[in-house]
N, C-alpha and C positions, 0 to 999 in steps of 0.2 A: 479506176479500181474500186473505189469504197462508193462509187455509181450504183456498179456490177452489185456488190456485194447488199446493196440496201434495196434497189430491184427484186434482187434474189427471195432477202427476207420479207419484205413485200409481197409478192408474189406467191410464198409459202404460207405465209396466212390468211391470206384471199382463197388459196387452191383446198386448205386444211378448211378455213370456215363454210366455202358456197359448198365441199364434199358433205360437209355436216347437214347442212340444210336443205341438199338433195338427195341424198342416200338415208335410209332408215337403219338399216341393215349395219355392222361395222365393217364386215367385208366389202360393200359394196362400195362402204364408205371411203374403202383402203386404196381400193381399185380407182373411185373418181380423184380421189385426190392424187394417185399417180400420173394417171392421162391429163391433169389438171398441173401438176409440176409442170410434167413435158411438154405442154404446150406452149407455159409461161418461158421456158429455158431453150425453146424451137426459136423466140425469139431472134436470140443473140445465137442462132447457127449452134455448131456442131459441139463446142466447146459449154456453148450454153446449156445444150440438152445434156452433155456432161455430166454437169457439173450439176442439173437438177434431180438427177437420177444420185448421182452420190449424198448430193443434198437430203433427198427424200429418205435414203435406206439408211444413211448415218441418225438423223430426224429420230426415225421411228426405233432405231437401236438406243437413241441415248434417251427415249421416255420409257422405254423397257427398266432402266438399268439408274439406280439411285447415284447421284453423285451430290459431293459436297461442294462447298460455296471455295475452298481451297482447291479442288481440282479447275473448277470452272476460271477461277482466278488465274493460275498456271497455265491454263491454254489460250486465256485471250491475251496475255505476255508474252505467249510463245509466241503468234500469231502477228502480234503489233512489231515483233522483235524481227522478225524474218520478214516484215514488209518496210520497217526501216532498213533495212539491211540490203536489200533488193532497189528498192529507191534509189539508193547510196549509190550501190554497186555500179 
């Protein structure tokens, strides 16, 4: 799991940096770094491309959208809390 998950972010800054550095454009820029997710997330099959596509659109919603150092804190607990829990299970 926490493989997957560090691939993931990995993979999302590689796709987000070589977009930057090949597209001039922001659009264009938007565009390669999506084809650039999905390739990285084609990897790991079906679930992979998923989960890069959720990755990307959630990505780009939460640099839109101010959050504070308390929200961000809330969700990596929520998150570590349902992976203990799951493990457990």
């Amino acid at each position: 799991m926490i493989i997957v998950i560090t691939y993931g972010v990995l993979a999302s800054f590689f796709s987000d940096w070589l977009s930057r550095k090949l597209a001039k454009r922001a659009y264009t820029s938007e565009v390669t770094s999506f084809i650039l997710h999905c390739g990285c997330g084609a990897i790991l099959q079906v679930f992979g491309l998923g989960s890069a596509i959720l990755f990307f659109i959630i990505d780009r919603f939460l640099g839109r959208v101010k959050i504070g150092w308390l929200t961000v804190i809330i969700a990596l607990s929520t998150v570590a809390l349902v992976y203990i829990i799951l493990i457990n299970w």
